[in-house]
C-alpha positions as CSV (number, residue, x, y, z in Angstrom):
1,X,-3.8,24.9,0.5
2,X,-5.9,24.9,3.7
3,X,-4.6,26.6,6.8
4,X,-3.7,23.7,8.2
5,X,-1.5,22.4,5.6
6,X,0.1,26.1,5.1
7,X,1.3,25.8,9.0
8,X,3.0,22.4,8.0
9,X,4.9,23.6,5.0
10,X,5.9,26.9,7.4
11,X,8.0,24.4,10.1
12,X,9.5,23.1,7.6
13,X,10.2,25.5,4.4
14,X,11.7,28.9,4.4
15,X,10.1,31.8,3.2
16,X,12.8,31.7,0.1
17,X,15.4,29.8,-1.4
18,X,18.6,31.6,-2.6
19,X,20.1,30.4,-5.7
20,X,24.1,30.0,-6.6
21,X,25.0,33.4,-8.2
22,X,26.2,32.0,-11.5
23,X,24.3,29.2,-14.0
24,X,25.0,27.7,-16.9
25,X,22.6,25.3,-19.6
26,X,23.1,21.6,-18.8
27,X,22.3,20.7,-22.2
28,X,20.1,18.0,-20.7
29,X,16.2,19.0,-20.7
30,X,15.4,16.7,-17.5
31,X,18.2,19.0,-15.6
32,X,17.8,22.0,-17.1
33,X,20.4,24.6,-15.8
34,X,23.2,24.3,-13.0
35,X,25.7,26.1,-11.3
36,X,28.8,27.0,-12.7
37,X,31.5,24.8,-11.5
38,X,28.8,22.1,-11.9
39,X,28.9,19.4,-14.4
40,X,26.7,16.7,-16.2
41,X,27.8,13.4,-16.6
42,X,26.8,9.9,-17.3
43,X,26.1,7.2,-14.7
44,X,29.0,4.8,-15.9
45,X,32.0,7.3,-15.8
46,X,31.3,7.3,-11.7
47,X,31.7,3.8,-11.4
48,X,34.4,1.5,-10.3
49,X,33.1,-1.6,-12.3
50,X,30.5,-2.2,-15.2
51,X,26.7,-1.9,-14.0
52,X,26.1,-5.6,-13.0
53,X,22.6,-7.4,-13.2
54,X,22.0,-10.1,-9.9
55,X,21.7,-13.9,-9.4
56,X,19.1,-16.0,-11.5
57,X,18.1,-18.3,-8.7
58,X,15.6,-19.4,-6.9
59,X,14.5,-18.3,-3.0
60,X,14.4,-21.3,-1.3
61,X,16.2,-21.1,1.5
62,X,15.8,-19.3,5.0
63,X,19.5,-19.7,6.7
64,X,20.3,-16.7,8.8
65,X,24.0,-18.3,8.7
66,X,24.4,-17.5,5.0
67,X,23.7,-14.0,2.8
68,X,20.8,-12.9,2.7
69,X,19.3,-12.3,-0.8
70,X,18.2,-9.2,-1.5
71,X,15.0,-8.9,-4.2
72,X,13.1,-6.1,-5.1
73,X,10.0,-7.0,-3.2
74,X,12.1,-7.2,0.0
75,X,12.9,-3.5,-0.2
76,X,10.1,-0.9,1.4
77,X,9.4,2.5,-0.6
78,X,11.7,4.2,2.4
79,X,14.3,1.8,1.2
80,X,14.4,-0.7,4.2
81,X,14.7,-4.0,4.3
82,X,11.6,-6.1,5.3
83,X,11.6,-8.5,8.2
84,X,9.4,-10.7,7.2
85,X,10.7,-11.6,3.8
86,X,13.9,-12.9,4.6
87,X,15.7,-15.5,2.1
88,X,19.5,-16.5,1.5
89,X,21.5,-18.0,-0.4
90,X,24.4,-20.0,0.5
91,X,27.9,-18.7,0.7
92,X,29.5,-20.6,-2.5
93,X,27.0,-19.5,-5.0
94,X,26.4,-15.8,-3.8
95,X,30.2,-15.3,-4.2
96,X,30.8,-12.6,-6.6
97,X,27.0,-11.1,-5.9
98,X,27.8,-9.9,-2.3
99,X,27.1,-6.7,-1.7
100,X,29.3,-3.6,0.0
101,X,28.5,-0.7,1.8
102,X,27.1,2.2,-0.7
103,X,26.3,0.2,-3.1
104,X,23.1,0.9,-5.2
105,X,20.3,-0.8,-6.2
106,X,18.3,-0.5,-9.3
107,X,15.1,-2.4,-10.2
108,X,15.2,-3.2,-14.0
109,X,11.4,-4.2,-15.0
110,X,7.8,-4.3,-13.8
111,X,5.8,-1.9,-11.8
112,X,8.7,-1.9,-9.4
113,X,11.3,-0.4,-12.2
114,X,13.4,3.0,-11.4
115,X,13.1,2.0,-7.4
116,X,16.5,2.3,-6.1
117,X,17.9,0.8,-2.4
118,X,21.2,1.9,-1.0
119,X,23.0,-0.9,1.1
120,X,25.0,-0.5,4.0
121,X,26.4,-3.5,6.6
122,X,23.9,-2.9,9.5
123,X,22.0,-5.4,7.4
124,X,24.1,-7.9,7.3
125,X,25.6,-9.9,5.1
126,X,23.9,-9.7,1.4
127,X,23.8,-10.7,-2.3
128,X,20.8,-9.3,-5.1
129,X,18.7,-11.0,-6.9
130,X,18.4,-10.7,-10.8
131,X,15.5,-8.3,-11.3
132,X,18.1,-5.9,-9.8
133,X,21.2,-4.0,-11.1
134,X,24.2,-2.7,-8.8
135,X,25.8,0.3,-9.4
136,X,29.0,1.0,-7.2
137,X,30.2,4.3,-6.9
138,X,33.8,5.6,-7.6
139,X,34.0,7.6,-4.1
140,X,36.8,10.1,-5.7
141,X,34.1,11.0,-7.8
142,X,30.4,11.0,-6.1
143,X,28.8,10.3,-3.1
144,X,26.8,6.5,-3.3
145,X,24.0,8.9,-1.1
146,X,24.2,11.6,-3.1
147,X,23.5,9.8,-6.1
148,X,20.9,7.8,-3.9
149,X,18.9,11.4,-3.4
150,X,19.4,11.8,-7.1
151,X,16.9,8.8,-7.8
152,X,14.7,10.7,-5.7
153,X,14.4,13.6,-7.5
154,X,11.8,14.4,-10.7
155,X,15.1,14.7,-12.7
156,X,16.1,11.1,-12.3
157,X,11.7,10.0,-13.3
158,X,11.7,12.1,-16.3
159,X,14.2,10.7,-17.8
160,X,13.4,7.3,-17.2
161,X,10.3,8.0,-18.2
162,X,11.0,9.3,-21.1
163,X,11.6,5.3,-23.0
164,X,8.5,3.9,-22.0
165,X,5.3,4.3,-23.8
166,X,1.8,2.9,-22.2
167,X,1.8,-0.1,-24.9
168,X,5.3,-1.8,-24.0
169,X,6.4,-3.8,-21.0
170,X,8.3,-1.2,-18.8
171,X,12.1,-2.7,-18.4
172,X,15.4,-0.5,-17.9
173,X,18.6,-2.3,-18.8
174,X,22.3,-2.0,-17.3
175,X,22.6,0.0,-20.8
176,X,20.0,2.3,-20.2
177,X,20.8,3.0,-16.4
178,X,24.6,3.9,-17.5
179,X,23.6,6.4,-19.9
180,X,21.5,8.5,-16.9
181,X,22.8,11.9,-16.6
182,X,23.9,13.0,-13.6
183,X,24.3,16.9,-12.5
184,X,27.5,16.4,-10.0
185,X,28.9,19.1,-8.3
186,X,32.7,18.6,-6.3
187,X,33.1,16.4,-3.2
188,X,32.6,19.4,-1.0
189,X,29.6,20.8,-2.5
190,X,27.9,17.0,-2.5
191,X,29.0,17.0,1.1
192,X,26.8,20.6,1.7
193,X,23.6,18.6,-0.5
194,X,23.7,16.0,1.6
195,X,23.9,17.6,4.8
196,X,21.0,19.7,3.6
197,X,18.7,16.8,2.5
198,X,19.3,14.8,5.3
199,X,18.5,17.4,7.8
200,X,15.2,18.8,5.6
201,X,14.0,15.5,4.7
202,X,14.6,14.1,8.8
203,X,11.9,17.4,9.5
204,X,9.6,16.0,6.7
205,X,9.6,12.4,7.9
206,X,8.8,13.3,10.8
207,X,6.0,15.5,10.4
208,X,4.4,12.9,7.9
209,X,4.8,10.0,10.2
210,X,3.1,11.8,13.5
211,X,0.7,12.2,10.7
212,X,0.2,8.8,10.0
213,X,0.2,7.7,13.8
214,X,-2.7,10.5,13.8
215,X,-4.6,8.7,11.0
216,X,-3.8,4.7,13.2
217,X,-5.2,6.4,16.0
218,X,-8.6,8.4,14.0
219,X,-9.2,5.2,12.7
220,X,-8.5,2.6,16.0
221,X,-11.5,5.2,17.4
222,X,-14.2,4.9,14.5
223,X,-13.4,1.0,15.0
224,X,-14.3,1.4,18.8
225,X,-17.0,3.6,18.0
226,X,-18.8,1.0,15.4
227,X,-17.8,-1.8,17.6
228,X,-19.3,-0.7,20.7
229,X,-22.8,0.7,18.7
230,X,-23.2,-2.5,16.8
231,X,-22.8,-4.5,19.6
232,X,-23.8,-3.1,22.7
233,X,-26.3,-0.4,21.7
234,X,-26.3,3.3,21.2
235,X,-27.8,3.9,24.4
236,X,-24.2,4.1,27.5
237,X,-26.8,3.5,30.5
238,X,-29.1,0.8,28.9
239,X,-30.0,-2.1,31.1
240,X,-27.7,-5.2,29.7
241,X,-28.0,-9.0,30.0
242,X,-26.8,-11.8,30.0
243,X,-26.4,-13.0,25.8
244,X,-25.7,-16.6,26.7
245,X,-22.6,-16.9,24.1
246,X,-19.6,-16.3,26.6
247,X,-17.7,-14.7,23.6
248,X,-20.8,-12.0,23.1
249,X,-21.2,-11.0,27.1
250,X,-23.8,-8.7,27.8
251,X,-26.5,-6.9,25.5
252,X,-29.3,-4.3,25.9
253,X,-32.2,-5.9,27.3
254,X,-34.2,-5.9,23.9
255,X,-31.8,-7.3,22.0
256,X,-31.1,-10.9,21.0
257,X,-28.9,-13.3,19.4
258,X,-29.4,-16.2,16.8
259,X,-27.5,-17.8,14.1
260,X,-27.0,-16.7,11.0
261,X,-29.1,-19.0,9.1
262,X,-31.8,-17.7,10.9
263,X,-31.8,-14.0,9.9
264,X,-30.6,-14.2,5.9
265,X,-32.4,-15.7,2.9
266,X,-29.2,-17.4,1.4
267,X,-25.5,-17.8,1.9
268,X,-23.4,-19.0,-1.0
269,X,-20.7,-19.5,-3.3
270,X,-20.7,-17.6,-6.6
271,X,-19.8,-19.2,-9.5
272,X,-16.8,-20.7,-11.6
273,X,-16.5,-17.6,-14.7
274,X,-16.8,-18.3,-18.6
275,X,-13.8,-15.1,-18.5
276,X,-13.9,-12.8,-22.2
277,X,-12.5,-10.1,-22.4
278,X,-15.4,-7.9,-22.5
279,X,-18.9,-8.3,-22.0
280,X,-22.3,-6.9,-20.4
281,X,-22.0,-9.4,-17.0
282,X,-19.2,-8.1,-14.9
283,X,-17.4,-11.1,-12.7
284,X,-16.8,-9.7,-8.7
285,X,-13.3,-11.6,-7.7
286,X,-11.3,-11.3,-4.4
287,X,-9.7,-8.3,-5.7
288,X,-12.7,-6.2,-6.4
289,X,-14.0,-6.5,-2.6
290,X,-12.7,-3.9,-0.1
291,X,-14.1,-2.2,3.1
292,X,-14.4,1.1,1.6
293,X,-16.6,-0.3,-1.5
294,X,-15.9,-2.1,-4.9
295,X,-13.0,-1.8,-7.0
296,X,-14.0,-1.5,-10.1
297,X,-11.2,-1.6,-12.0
298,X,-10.3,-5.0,-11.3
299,X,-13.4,-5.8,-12.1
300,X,-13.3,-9.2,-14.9
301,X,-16.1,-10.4,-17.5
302,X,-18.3,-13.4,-17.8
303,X,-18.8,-14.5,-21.3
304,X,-22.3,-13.5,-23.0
305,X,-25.0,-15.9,-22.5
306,X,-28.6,-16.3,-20.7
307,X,-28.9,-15.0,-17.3
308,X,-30.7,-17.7,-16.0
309,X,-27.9,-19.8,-16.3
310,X,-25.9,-18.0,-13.9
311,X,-28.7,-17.6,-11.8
312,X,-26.4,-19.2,-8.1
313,X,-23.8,-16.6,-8.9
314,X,-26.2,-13.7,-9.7
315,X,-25.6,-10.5,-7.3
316,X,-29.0,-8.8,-5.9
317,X,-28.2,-5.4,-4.5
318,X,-27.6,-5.1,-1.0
319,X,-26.2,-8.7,-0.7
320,X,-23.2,-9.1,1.2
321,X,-19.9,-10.1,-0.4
322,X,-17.1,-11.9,1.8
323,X,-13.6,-12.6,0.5
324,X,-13.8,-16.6,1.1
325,X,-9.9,-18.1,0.5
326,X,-6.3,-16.5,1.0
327,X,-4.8,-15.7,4.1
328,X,-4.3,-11.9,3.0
329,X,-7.9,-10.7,2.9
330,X,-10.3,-13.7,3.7
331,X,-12.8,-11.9,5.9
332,X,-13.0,-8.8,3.9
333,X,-16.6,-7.1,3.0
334,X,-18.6,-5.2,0.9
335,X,-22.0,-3.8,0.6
336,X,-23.0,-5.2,-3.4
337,X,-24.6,-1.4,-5.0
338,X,-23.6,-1.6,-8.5
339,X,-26.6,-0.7,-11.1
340,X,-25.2,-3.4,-13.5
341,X,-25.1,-7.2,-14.1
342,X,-22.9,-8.6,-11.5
343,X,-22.1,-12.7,-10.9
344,X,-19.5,-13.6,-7.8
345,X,-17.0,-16.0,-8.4
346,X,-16.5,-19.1,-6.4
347,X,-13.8,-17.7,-4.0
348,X,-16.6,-14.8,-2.8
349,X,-19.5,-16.0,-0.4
350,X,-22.8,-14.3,-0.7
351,X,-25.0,-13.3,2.1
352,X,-28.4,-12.0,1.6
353,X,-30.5,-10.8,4.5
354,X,-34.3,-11.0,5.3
355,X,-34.6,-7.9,5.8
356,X,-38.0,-8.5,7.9
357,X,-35.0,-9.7,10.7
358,X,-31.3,-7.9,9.5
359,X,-31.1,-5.0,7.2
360,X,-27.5,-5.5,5.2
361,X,-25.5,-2.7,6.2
362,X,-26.0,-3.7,9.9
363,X,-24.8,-6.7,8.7
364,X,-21.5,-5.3,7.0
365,X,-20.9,-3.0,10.2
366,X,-21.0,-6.4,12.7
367,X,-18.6,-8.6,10.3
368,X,-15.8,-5.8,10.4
369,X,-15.8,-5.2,13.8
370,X,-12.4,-7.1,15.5
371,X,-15.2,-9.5,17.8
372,X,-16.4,-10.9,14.5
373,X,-13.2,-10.3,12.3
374,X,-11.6,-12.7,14.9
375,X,-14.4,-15.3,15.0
376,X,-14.5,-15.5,11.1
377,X,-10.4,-15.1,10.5
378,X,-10.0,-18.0,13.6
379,X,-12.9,-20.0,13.8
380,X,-14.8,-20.4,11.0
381,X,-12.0,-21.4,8.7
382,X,-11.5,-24.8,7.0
383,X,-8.5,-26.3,5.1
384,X,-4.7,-26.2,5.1
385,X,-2.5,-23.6,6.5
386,X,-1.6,-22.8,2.5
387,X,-5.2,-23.1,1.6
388,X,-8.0,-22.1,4.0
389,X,-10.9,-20.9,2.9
390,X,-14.4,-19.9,4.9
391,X,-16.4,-22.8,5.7
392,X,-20.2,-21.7,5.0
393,X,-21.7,-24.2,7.0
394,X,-19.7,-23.1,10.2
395,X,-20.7,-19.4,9.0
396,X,-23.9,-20.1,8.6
397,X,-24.3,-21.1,12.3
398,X,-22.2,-18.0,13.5
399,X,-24.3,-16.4,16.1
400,X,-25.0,-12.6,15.4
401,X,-26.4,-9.9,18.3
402,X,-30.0,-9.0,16.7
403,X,-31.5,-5.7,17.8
404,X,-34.9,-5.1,16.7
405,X,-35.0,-3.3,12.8
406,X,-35.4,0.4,14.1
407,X,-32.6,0.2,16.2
408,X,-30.5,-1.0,13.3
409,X,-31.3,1.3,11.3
410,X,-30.3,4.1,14.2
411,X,-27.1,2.0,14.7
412,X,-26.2,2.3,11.1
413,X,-27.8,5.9,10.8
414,X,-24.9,6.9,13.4
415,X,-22.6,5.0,12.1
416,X,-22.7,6.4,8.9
417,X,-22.3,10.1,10.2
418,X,-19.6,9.7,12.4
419,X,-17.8,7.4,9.2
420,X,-18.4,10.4,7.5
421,X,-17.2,12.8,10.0
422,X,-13.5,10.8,11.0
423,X,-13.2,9.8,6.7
424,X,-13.3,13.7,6.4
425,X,-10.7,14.5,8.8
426,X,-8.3,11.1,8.2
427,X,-9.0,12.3,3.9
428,X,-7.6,15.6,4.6
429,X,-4.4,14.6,6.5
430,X,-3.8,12.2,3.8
431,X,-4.0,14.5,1.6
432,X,-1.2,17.0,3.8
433,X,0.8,14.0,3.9
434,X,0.6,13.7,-0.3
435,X,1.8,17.4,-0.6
436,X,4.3,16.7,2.4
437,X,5.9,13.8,0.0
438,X,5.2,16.6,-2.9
439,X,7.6,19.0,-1.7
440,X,10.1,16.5,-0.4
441,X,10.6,15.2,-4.1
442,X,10.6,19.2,-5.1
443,X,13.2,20.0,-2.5
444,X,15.2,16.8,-3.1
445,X,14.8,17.9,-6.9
446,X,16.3,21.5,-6.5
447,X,18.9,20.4,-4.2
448,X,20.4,18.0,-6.6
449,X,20.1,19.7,-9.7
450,X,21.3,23.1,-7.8
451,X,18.3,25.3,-8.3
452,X,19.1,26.2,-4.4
453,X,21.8,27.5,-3.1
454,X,21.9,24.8,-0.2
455,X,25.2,26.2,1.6
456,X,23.7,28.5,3.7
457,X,20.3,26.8,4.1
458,X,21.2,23.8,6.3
459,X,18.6,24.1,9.1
């Protein structure tokens, strides 16, 4: 753990935990042992009602008058509700689905299934949808939060877990979520958790998200960095002039502008794929194209057959790849580098420089800088507002700033280091923030299962 990292978990962690003076075995192997006076029990014997799966109907409407509707992809990993997602459902057919304070949320299948939501009124006025399961919680008996932090904790994912194997469709039942075991201690002591939690985790939270404001801010200033040496030069006290393109401005003296067409070899669609399974020519999609480089693992596969027939979509190393349709990632690029057969699909525009005129990694840097991410996201779109897609004639007459090839390669050359230099920096607090969530799901985990003695610990 570097030093840095060691003085986070110090404002936050003490130097040891005490534990309760007297255990006992659980009998459950996810729990292991607990306090004395502690006991297991299942999820349904702290209920008031039957586990209860949501409403089978469609989202179609957006009245702020009636409940909203509550689905799974409406709920952020912290558990809030989204703005921007908002759906209801009117008042007669959300009747008997309307939610109450405390009540808790499980999601039943998909990539999505274990995530919990607790609801409470400052929300308004809601009902679930049916990929979701409500729990409500017998008060007498346990905390709705308590058992909230319960779902946080490694405890709760183990056993979960434990059904699913890596060849079936992941899916958690009302049946299965009853049988969870829950380590409960009295009213008083789930008081003393809670208390605990929400005062340890409040620290963590807020050390991870001045964290992440760090890594907005590291990366708004390699964006201004790039921007300003792709554009305007490397040089602060060059003489400028006038570009003639009002949107441009000024440039160094040497530099000029022209359209795209002028400076590239070839700007195109790829191709509509023969998809198999598996084969020796990889198929690029939408999916596959990020800043940072290629996924590969979204990665798709043409059918065998002669390359020459595929020769429009073919992918030439060092050609630039553009996301072309979708309103989500249109504009996004990549460098092509992959030492293997490669075609683009049809929603992907190619570019391919002369390199006599633009090398292509100039080329990358200019077309992600917010100037030209605006120009191509606004202006050089054509279609519907459901289905715009980038128009290559209007891209191909997008003027670019052309500096002559050595300074280029000097922009890039910088570029590159000080990429290097702020990815370093923005990787390692990442990776502070991973072991921050690390020990959050650890404390979260001892608190609940008792493995800490949290009564004298609240900070």
């Amino acid at each position: 753990m570097s030093e840095e990292i060691t003085k986070d978990f110090e404002k936050i962690a003490p130097k040891r935990w005490k534990r309760y003076p007297l255990y006992k075995d659980s009998g459950i192997e996810w729990i292991g042992e607990i306090p004395k006076g502690w006991k297991v029990t299942k999820l349904k014997w702290l209920s008031t009602e039957p586990l209860k799966y949501g409403l089978n109907e469609p989202a179609s409407e957006s009245n702020q008058n009636d409940p909203r509707y509550v689905r799974i992809t409406d709920i952020t990993d912290e558990g809030i509700l989204r703005d921007d997602t908002f759906k209801s459902i009117p008042q007669d057919v959300a009747k008997g689905y309307l939610l109450e304070e405390g009540d808790l949320l499980f999601a039943r299948s998909g990539a999505t299934v274990g995530k919990t939501f607790i609801y409470n009124h400052s929300w308004g006025v809601g009902c679930f949808a049916g990929y979701l399961i409500r729990f409500r919680a017998d008060a007498s008996k346990v905390s709705a939060r308590y058992l909230y932090y319960f779902t946080k904790s490694s405890a709760y994912w183990n056993w979960l877990n434990s059904s699913f194997t890596k060849s079936t469709i992941q899916n958690a039942s009302a049946d299965k979520y009853k049988s969870l075991p829950v380590s409960v201690p009295n009213i008083e002591s789930q008081r003393e958790v809670l208390n605990f939690l929400d005062e340890s985790c409040k620290r963590i939270d807020s050390l991870i998200s001045k964290k992440q404001r760090l890594i907005e801010l590291l990366k708004e200033k390699r964006a201004a960095i790039i921007s300003r040496a792709v554009t305007k030069g490397l040089d602060p006290n060059a003489p400028m002039k006038d570009s003639g393109v009002e949107w441009i401005g000024e440039i160094p003296e040497g530099w000029d502008v022209a359209k795209l067409k002028r400076v590239v070899n070839h700007v195109g669609r790829g191709i509509s794929p023969k998809y198999a399974e598996k084969s020796s020519i990889a198929v690029i999609n939408q999916a596959c194209i990020y800043w940072e480089g290629i996924s590969e693992d979204d990665l798709k596969y043409h059918e065998e057959t002669d390359i020459s027939e595929l020769r429009k979509g073919l992918l030439k190393k060092g050609d630039l790849l553009l996301n072309s349709t979708g309103t989500g990632t249109l504009g996004r690029a990549l460098l092509f580098n992959l030492d293997r057969v490669c075609i683009a699909d049809s929603h992907v525009t190619i570019v391919r420089c002369n390199r006599k005129l633009m090398i292509p990694s100039f080329l990358r840097l200019l077309v992600e800088t917010p100037l030209y991410q605006s120009k191509i996201l606004n202006e050089l779109v054509a279609g519907s507002t459901n289905q715009i897609e980038l128009s290559r004639e209007k891209l191909r007459n997008l003027i670019v700033v052309l500096p002559h090839i050595e300074e280029q390669e000097r922009i890039v050359a910088y570029a590159t280091e000080r990429n290097h230099k702020l990815d370093s920096f923005i990787s390692k607090i990442e990776k502070s923030i991973e072991l921050l969530k690390e020990y959050r799901s650890a404390l979260i985990t001892a608190a609940v299962t008792g493995k800490i003695d949290v009564r004298e610990e609240v900070p």
